[in-house]
MMTF fields as JSON, N, C-alpha, C and O atoms, coordinates in Angstrom:
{
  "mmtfVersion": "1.0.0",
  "mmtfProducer": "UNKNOWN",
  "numBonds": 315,
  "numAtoms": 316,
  "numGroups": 79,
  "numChains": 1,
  "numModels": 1,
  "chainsPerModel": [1],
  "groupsPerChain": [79],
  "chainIdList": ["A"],
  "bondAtomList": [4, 2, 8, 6, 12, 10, 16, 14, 20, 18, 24, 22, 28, 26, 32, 30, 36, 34, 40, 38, 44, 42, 48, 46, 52, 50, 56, 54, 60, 58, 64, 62, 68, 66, 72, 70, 76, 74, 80, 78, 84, 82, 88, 86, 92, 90, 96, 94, 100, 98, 104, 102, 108, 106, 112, 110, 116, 114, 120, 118, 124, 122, 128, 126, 132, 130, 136, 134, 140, 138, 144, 142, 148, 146, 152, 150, 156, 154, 160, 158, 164, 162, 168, 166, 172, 170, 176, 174, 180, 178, 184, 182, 188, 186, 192, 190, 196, 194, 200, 198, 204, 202, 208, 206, 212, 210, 216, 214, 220, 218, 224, 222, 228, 226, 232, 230, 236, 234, 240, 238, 244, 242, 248, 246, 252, 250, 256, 254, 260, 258, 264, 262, 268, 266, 272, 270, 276, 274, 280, 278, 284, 282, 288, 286, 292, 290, 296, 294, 300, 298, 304, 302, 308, 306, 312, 310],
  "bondOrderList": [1, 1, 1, 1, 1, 1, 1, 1, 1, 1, 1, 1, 1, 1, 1, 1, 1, 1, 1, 1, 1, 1, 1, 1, 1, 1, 1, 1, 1, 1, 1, 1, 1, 1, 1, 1, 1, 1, 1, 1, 1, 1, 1, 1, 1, 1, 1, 1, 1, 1, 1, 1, 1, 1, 1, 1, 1, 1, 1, 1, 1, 1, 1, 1, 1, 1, 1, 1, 1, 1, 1, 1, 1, 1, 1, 1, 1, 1],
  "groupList": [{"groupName": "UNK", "atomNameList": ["N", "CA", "C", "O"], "elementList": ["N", "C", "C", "O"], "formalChargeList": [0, 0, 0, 0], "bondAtomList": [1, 0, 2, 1, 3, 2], "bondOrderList": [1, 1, 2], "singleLetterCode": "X", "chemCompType": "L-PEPTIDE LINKING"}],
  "groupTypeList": [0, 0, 0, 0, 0, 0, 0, 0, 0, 0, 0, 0, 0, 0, 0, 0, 0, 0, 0, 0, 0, 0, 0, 0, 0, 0, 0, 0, 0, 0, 0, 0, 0, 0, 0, 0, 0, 0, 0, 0, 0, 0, 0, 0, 0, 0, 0, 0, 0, 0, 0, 0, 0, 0, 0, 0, 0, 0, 0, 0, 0, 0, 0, 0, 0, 0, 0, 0, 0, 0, 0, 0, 0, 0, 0, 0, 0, 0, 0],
  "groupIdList": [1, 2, 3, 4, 5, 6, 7, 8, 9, 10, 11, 12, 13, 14, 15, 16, 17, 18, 19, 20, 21, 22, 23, 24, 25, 26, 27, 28, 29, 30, 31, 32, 33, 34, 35, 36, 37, 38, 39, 40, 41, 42, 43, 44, 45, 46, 47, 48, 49, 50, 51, 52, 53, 54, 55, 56, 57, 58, 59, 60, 61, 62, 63, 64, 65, 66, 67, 68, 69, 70, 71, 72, 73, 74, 75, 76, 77, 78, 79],
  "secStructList": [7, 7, 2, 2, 2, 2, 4, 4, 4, 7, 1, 7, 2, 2, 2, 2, 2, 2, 2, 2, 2, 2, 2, 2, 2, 2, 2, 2, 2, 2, 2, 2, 2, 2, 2, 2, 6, 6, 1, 7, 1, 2, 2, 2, 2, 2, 2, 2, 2, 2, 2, 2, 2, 2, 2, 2, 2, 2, 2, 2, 2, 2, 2, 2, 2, 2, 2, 2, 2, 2, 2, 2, 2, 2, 2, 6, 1, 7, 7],
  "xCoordList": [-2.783, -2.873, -3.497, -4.294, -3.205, -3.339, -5.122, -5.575, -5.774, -7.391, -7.67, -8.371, -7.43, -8.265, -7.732, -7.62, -7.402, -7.287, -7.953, -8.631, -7.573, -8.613, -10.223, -10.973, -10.472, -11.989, -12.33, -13.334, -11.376, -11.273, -11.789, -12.195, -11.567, -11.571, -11.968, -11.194, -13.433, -13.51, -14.599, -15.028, -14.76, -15.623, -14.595, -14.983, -13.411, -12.839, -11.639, -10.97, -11.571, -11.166, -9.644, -8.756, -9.349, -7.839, -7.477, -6.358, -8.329, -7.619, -7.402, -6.588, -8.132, -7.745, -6.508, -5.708, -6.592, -5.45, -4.063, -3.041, -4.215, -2.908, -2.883, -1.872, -3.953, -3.521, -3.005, -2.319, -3.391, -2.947, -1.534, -0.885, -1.146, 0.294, 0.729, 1.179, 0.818, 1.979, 2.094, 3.193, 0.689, 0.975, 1.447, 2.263, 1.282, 2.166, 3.605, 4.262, 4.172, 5.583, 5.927, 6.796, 5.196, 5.573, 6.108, 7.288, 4.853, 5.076, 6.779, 7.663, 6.69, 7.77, 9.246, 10.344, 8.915, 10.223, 10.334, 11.294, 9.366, 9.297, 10.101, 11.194, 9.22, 9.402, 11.357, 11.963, 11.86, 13.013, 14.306, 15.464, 13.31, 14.219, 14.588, 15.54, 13.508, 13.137, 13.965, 14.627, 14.148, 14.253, 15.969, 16.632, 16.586, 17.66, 18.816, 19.745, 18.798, 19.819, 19.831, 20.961, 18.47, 18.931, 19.241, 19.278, 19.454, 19.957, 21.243, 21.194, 21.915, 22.692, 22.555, 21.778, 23.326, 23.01, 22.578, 21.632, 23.427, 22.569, 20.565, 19.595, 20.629, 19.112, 17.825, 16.595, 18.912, 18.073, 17.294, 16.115, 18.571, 18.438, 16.997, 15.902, 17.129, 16.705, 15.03, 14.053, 14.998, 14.062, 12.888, 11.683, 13.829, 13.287, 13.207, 12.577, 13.753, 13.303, 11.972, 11.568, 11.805, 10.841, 9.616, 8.887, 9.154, 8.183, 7.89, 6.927, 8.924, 8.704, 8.176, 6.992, 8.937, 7.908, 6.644, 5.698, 6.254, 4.875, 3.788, 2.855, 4.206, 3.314, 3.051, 1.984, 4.179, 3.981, 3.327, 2.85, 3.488, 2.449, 1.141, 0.109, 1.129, -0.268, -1.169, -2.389, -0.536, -1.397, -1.21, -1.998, -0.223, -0.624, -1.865, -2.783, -1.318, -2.695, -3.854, -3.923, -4.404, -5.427, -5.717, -6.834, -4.925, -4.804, -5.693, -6.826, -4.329, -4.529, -6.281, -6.888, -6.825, -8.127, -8.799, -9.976, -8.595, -9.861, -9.706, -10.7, -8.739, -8.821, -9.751, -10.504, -9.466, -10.067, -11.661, -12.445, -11.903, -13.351, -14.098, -15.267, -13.273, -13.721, -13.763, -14.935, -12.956, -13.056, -13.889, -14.186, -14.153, -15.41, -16.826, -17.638, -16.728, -18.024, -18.452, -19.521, -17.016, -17.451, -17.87, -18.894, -17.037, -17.601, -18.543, -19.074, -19.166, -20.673, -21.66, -22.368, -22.095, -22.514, -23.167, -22.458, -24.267, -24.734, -24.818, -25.352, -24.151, -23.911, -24.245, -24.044],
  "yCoordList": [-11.667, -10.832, -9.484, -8.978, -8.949, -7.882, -7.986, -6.859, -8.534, -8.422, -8.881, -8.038, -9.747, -9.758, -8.601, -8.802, -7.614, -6.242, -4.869, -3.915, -5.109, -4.786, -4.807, -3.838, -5.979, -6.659, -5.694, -5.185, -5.795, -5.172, -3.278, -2.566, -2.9, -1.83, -1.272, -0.619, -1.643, -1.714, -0.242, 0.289, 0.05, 1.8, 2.846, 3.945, 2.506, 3.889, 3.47, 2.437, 4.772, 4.059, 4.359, 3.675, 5.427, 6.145, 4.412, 3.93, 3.745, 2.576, 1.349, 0.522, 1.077, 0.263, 0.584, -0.185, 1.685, 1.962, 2.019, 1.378, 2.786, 2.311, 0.576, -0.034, -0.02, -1.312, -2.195, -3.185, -1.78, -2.208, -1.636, -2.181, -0.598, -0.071, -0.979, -1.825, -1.221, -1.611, -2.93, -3.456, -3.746, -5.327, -5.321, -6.236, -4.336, -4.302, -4.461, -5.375, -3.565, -3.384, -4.522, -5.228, -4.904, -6.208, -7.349, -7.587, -7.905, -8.649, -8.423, -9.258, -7.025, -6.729, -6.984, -7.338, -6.727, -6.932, -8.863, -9.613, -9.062, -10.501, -11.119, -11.682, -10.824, -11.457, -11.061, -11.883, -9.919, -9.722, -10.524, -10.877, -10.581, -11.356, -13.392, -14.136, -13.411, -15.303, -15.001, -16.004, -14.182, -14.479, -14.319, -14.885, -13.058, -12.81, -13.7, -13.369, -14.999, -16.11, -16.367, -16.625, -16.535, -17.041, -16.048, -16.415, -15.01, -13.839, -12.787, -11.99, -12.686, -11.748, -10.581, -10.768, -9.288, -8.269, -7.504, -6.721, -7.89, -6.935, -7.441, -6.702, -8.874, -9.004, -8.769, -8.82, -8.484, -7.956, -6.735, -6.451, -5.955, -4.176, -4.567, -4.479, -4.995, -5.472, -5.743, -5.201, -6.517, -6.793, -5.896, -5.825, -5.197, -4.227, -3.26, -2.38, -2.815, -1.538, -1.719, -0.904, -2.605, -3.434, -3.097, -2.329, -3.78, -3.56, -2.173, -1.639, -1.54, -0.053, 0.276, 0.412, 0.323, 1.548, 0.37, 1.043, -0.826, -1.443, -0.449, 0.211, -0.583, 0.083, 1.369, 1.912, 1.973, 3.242, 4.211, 5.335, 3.269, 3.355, 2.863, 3.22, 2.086, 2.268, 2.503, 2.362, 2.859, 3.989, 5.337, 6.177, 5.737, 6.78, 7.066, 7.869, 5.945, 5.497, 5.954, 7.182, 5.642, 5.142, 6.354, 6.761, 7.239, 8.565, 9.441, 9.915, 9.36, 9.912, 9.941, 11.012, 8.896, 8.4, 8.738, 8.489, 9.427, 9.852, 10.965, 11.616, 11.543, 13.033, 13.683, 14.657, 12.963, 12.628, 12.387, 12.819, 11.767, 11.733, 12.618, 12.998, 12.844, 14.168, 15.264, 15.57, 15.921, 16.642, 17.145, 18.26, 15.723, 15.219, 15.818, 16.682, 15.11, 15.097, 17.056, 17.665, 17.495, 18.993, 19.583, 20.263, 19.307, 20.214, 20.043, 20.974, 18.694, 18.683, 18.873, 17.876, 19.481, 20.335, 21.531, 22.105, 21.667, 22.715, 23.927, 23.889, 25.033, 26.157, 27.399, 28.227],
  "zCoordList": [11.11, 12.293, 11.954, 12.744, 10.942, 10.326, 9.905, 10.105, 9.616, 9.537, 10.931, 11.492, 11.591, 12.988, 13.588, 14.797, 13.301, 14.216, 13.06, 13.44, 11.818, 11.187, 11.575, 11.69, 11.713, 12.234, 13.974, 14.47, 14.262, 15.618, 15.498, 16.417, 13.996, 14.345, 12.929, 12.23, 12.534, 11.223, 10.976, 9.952, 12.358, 12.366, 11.785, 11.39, 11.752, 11.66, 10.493, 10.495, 9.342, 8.083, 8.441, 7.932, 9.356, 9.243, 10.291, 10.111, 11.153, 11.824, 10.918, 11.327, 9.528, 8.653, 7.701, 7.168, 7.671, 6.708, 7.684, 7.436, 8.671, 9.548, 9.567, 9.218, 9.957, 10.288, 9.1, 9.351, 7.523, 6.411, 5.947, 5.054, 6.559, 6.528, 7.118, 6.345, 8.093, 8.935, 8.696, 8.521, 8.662, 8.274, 7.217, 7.111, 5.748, 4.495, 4.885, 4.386, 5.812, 6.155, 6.7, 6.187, 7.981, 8.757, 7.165, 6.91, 6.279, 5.663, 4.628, 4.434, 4.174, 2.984, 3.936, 3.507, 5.122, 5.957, 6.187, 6.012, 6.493, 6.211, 4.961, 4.898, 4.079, 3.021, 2.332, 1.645, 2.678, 2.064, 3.139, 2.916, 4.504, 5.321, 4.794, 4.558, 4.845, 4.224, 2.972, 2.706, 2.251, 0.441, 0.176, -0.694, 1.556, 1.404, 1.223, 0.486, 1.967, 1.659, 0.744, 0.33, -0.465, -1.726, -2.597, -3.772, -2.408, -3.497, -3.532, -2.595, -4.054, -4.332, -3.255, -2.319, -3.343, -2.244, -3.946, -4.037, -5.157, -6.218, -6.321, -6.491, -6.141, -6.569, -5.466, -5.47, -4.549, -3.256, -3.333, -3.12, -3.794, -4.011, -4.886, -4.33, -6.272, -7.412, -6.879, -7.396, -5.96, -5.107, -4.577, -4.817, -3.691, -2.799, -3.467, -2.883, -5.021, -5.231, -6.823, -7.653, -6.679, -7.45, -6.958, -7.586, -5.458, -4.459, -4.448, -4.997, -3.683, -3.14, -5.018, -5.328, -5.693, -7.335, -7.17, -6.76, -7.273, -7.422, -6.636, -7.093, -5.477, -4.255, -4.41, -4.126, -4.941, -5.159, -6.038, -5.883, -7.168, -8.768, -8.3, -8.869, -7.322, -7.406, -6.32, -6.388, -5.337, -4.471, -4.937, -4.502, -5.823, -6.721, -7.816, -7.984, -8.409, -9.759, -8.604, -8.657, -8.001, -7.187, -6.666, -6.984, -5.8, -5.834, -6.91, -6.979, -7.821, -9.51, -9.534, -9.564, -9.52, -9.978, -9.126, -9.389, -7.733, -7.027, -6.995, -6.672, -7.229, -7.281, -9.059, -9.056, -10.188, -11.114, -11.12, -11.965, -10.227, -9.917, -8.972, -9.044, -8.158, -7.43, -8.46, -8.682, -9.125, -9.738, -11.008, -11.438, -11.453, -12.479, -11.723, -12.054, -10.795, -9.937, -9.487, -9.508, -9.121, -8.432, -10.058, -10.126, -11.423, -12.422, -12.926, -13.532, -12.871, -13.284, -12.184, -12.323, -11.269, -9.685, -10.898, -11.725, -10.79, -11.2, -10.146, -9.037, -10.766, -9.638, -9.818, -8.929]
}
């Protein structure tokens, strides 16, 4: 669902990234709902706080690395 509305709205980057938020969330809420019967309430936690640092390391990393390149880029700018 999440790319055919993507596709829907592929001029504008702040409407892909909202639309990749939320289908991220839709799915992680998904997925901890389906998985919860077979696990513990400890391997749940275990679970969910697994995801949340994955996601987070690396839209940071990713971050990290464009600010890194921006910054590369403005000090070699002859001025």
């Amino acid at each position: 669902m999440g790319s055919v509305l993507s596709l829907l709205s592929f001029c504008t980057f702040i409407g892909i990234m909202a639309i990749f938020a939320v289908a991220t969330m839709v799915y992680f809420i998904y997925f901890v709902y389906k998985i919860s019967p077979k696990l513990t309430m400890a391997g749940l936690i275990g679970i969910v706080f697994f995801q949340v640092i994955l996601w987070s390391t690396l839209v940071l990393g990713i971050i990290y690395l464009a600010v890194k390149v921006y910054n590369s880029l403005i000090a070699s700018l002859p001025i």
